[in-house]
C-alpha positions in Angstrom: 122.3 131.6 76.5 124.3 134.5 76.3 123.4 137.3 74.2 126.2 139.2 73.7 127.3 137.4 70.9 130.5 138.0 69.0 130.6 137.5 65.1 133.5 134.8 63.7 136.7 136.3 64.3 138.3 137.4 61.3 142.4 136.7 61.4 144.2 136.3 64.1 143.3 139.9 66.3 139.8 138.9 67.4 141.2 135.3 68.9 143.8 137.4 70.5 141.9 139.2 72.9 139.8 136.4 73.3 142.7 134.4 74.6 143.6 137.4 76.9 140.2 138.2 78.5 139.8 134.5 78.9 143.1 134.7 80.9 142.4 137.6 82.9 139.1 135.9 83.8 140.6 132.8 85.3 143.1 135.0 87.2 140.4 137.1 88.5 139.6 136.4 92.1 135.6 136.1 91.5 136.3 133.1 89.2 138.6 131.6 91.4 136.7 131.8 94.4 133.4 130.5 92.3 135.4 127.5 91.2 136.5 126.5 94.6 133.2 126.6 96.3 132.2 123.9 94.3 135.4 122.0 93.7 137.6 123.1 96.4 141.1 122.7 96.2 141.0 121.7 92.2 139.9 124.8 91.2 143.1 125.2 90.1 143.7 122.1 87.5 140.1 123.0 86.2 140.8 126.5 85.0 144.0 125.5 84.0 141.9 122.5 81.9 139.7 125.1 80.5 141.9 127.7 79.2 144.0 124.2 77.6 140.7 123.8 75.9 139.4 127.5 75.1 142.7 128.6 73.6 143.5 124.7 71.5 140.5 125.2 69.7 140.2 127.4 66.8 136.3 127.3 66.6 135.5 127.2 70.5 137.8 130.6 70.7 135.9 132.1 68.6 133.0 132.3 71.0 132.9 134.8 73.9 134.8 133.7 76.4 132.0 134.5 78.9 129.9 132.0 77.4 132.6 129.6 77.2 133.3 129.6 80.9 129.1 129.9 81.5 129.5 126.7 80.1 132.6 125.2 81.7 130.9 126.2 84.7 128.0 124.1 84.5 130.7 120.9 84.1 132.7 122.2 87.4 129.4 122.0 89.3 128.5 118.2 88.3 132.3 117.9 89.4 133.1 116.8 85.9 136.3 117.7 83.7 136.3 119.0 80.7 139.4 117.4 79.0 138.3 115.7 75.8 140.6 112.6 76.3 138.4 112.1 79.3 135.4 111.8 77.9 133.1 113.0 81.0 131.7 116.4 79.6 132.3 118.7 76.7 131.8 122.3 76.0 131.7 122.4 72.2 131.6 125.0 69.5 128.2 125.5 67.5 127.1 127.3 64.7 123.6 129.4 65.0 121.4 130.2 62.1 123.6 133.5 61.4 127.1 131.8 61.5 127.7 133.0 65.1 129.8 130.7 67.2 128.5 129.6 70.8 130.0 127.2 73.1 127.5 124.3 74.5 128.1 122.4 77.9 127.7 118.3 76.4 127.6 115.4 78.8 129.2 112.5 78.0 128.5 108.6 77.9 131.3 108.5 80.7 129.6 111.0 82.7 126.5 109.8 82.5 128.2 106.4 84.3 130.3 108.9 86.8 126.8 111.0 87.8 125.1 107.1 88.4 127.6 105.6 90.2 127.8 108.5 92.6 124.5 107.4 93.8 125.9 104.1 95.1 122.8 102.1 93.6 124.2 101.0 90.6 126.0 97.9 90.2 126.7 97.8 86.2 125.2 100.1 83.3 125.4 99.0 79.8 124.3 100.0 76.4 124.7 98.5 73.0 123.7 97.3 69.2 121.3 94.7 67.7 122.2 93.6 64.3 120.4 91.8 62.0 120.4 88.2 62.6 119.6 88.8 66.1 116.1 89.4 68.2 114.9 90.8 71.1 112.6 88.9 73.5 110.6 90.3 76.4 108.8 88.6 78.9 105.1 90.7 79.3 105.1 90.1 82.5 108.3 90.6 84.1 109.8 93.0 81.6 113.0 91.1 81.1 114.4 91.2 77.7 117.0 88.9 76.3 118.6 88.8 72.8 118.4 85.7 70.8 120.1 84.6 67.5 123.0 85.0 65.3 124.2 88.0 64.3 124.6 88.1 60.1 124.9 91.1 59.4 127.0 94.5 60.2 123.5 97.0 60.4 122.4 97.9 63.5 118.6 96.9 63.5 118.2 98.0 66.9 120.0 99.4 70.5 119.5 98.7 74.2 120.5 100.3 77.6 120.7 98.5 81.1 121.4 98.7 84.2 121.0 96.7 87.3 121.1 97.9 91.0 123.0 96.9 94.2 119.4 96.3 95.5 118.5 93.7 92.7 116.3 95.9 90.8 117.5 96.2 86.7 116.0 97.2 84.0 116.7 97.4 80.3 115.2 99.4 77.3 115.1 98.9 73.3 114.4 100.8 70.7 114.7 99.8 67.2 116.6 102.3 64.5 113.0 103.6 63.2 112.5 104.7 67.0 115.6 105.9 67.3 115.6 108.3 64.1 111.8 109.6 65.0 112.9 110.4 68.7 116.2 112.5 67.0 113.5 113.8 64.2 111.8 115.8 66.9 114.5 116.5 69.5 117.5 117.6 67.3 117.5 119.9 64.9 120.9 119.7 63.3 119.7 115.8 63.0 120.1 116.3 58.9 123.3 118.2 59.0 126.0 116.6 57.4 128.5 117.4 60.5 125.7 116.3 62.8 126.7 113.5 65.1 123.7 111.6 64.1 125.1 111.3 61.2 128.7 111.2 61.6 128.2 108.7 64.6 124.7 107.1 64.6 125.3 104.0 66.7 127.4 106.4 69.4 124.5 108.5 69.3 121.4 106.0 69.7 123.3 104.6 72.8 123.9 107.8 74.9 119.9 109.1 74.2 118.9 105.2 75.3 121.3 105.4 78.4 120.0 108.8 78.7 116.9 107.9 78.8 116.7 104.9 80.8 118.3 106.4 83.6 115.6 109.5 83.9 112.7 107.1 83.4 113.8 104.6 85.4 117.2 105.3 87.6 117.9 106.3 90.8 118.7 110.6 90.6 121.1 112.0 92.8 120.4 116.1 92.4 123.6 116.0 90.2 121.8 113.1 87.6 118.5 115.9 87.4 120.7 118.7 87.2 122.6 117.0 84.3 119.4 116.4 82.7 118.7 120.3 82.8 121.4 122.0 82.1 122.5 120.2 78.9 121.1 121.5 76.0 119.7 118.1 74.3 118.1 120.5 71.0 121.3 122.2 69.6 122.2 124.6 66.7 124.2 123.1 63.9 128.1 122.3 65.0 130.6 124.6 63.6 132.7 121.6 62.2 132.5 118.1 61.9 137.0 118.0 63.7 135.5 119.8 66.8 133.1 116.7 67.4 135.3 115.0 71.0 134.8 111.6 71.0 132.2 109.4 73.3 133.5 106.6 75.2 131.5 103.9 74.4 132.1 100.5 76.8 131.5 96.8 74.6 131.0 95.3 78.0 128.5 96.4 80.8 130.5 98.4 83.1 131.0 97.4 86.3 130.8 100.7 88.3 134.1 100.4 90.3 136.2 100.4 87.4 134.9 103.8 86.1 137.5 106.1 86.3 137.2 108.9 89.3 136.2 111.9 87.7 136.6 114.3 91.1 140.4 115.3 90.7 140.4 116.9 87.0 143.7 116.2 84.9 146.2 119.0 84.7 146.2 120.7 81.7 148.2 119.4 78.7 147.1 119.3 74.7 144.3 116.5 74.1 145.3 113.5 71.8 143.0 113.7 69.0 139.6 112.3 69.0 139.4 108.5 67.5 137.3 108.4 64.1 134.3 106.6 65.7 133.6 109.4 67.9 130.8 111.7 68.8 130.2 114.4 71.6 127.4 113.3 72.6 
């Protein structure tokens, strides 16, 4: 990261020039001609996305707007857009021990699918919740898992990620809760803060990191799925606030892969509805 770090702006002046040198950048030729080596002819609606998002945000534009576009930029090379409504990626506003703002480049569930379906191996990816009531059988020998019983209760005992290839190959994961908190124990740690998204979004949470998992351990990588794996920052400082969390598109049903929404043409830029209440970036 970045270590020209700017301190939180103080009134309005500091966001100013933010908003300005973030504009000059994306007029600059450099930028452009950066942008359109990797996305060709929708360079255009990107910038245009990311300046929407840099200048809509009172915590990200508090951040250097070279670190915010260092960010952006790792998005426009996984060919993802960074409108929230989206869901795809995120480049969201953090908090480090000293109070100073930085921006961090966050995949999301939906990109996740998008990276994985570019691949053309994948004929449905799924994650979900186990509730009490319910159980979770697996065959030693195969590996297949299936869940059994009634569901009694609203707690989430448990979460699952699958997916299944065109080639017949599929596999599915479980963890149960207690797994799930030790694994965010050691890998986050803003995991206790009370804007975290573990803990404003638990379930959310759980599903992505089991997704997230599966598909390293077990998936078919294109480059893009490794590089997404790399560049995004899974141990994060402590969010600036708990309203800049975007919200992660979570599917109730396994996805079937051609329905996923194209993610190759970003949306022009226009103000993002807000984020539902059940969201999480992650």
């Amino acid at each position: 990261m970045a270590t020209n770090a700017i301190k939180p702006a103080q009134g309005d002046g500091i966001q100013a020039d933010h908003r300005r040198t973030m504009k000059a950048m994306i007029q600059g030729q450099e930028l452009n001609n950066r942008i359109k080596a990797v996305w060709s002819e929708s360079a255009g609606p990107f910038l245009a996305s990311v300046l929407d998002l840099y200048t809509s945000d009172s915590n990200l534009i508090q951040c250097a707007p070279a670190e915010v576009m260092q960010e952006a930029m790792k998005a426009a090379v996984l060919h993802l857009p960074v409108v929230k409504s989206l869901g795809f990626a995120y480049v969201v506003p953090y908090k480090d021990r000293d109070g100073v703002q930085h921006p961090n480049f966050v995949i999301g569930y939906k990109g996740l699918v998008q990276l994985a379906m570019r691949t053309g191996h994948y004929r449905t990816i799924n994650a979900g919740e186990v509730y009490e009531g319910e159980t979770v059988k697996q065959d030693r020998i195969t590996g297949e898992m299936s869940i059994e019983g009634t569901r009694t209760g609203d707690k989430a005992i448990g979460y699952f990620a699958h997916f299944s290839l065109i080639n017949g190959f599929r596999k599915t994961v479980y963890w149960t809760r207690e797994q799930v908190v030790k694994h965010a124990k050691a890998k986050s740690r803003s995991f206790s803060s009370q804007v975290s998204p573990w803990q404003t979004d638990f379930n959310a949470m759980a599903e992505k990191t089991l997704l997230r998992h599966l598909l390293t351990k077990y998936g078919e990588l294109s480059v893009d799925m490794i590089q997404a794996q790399t560049v995004e920052d899974e141990d994060m400082p402590e969010p600036a606030s708990a309203a800049d969390l975007p919200p992660i598109m979570m599917d109730a049903a396994p996805v079937p892969l051609e329905t996923v929404p194209d993610a190759e043409s970003p949306a022009p830029a226009s103000p993002a509805p807000a984020p539902e209440d059940d969201g999480c970036p992650f």
